[in-house]
Residue, then its C-alpha position, 0 to 999 in steps of 0.5 A: x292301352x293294353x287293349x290296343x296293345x293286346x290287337x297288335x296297335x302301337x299307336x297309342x299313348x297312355x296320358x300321364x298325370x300321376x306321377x305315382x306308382x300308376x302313372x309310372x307304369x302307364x309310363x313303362x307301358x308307353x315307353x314298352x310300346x315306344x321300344x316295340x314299334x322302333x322294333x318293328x320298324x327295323x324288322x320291316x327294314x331288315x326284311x326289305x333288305x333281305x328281299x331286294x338282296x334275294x332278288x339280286x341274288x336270283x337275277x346273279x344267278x339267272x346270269x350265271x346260268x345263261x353264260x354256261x349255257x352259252x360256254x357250253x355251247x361254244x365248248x360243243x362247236x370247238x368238240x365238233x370242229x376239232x372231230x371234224x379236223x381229225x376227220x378230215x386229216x384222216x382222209 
């Protein structure tokens, strides 16, 4: 079992049939690789979730860029509308 858990495998269990001081810790020894690998589990899940939250973030922010691009955009034309006014009612 501690070969498996030294290369990082949590799939196996040790099979207990003492129940003296060894078959208590082969025992704390599965319940040690138990507890690692609903451990890991939720690594994985919480590092998922963080990815799909960073992509919607980026795509929020994608958004947000175009819309002031497009403001702006709109910001110049009335710029060049009201110089084009003050223009003509100069003349």
């Amino acid at each position: 079992m501690s070969t498996f858990l030294a290369k990082g495998d949590l799939t196996h269990e040790i099979k207990i049939s003492n129940k003296d001081e060894f078959g208590q810790m082969m025992n704390n020894l599965n319940h040690t690789s138990s507890l690692l690998r609903a451990m890991l589990t939720k690594v994985k899940e919480h590092a998922q979730t963080a990815s799909l939250t960073s992509e919607y973030f980026l795509a929020s922010a994608k958004q947000s860029s175009q819309a002031s691009d497009e403001i702006s955009s709109m910001i110049q034309g009335v710029a060049v509308g009201a110089e084009t006014q003050t223009v003509s009612s100069k003349e």
